[in-house]
C-alpha positions as CSV (number, residue, x, y, z in Angstrom):
1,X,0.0,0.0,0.0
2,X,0.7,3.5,-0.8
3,X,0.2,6.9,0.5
4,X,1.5,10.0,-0.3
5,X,1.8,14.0,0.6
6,X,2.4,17.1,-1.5
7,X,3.6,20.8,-0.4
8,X,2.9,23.1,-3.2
9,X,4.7,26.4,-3.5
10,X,7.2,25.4,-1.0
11,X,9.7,29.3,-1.0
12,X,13.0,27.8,-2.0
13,X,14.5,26.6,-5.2
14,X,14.3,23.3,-6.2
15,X,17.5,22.7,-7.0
16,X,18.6,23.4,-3.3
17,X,15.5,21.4,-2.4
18,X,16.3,18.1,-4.4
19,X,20.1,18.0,-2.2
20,X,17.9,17.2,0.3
21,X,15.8,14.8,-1.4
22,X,18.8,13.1,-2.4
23,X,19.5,12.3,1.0
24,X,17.1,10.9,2.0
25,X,15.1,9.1,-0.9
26,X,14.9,5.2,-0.3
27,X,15.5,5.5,3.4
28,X,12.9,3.9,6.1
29,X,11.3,6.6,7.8
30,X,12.8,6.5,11.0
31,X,16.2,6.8,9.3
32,X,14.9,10.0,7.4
33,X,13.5,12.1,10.6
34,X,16.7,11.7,12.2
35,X,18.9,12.6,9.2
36,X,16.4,15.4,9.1
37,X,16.3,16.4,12.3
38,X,19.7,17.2,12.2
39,X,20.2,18.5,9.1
40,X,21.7,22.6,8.5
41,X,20.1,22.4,5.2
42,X,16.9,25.3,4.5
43,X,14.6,22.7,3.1
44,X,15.2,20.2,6.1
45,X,12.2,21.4,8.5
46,X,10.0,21.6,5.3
47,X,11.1,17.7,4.5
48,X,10.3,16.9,7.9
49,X,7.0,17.9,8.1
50,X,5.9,17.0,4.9
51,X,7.5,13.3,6.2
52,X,5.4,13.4,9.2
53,X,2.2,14.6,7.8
54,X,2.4,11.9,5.2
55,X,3.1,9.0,7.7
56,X,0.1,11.0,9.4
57,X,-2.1,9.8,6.6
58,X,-0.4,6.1,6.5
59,X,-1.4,5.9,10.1
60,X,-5.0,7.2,9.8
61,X,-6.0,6.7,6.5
62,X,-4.9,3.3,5.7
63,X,-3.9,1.8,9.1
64,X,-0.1,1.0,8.3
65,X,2.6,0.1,10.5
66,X,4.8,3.0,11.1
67,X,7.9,1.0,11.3
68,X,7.5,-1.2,8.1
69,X,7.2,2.2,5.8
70,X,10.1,3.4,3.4
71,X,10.3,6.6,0.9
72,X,9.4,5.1,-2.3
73,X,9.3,8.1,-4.2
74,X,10.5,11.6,-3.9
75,X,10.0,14.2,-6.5
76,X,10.9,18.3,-6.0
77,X,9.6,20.3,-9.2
78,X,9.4,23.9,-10.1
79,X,6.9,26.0,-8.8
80,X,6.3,29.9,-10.3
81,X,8.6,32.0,-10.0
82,X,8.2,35.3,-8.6
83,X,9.3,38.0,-10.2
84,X,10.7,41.0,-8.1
85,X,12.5,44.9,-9.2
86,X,15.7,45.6,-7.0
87,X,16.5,49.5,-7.2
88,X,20.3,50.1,-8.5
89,X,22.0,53.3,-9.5
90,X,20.7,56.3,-11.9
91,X,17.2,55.2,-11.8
92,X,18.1,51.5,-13.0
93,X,16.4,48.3,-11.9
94,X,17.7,44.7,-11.8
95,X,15.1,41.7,-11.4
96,X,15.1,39.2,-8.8
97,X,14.0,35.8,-9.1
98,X,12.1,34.4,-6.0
99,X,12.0,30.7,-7.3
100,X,9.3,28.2,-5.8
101,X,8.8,24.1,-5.7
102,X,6.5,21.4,-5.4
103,X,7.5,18.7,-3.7
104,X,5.9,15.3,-3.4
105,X,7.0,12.4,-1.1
106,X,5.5,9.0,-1.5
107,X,5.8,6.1,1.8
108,X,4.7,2.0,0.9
109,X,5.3,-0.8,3.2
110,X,7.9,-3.2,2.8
């Protein structure tokens, strides 16, 4: 059995984001909240929560054991990107990029 959890419009990049995905993709859950836990990365407390609310739903939804569930799948896509004016000199503007992602983690039982 399957279940699954997405966070849409998550406010960092998803290339930072999938460093952190790489981590932790394949691991049993136990093994990815501590790596999580401890992590300095940005998109660590965002993993972790998304990780808990999904084995949230593996617990109530579909009555699975917490200790027999693994990351099957992780995915971090782009979101929109946000598109900001910084003030420079003699009346110039350069544009900022506020980048988004979608990230969607996926648990099954062994």
């Amino acid at each position: 059995m399957e279940t699954s959890a997405r966070l849409k419009g998550a406010s960092i990049a998803a290339q930072k984001a999938r460093l952190v995905a790489n981590q932790i993709r394949g691991l049993e859950v136990e093994n990815a909240t501590s790596l999580l836990q401890f992590s300095n990365k940005k998109a660590a407390p965002m993993f972790l929560k998304l990780l808990e609310s999904t084995v949230a739903n593996a617990e109530h939804n579909l009555g699975l054991d917490v200790d027999d569930l693994f990351i099957s799948a992780i995915s971090v896509d782009e979101g929109i990107t946000l598109k900001r004016l910084r003030p420079r000199a003699k009346g110039r503007a350069n544009q900022r990029l506020k980048r988004t992602c979608h990230i969607n983690i996926t648990l099954s039982d062994r």
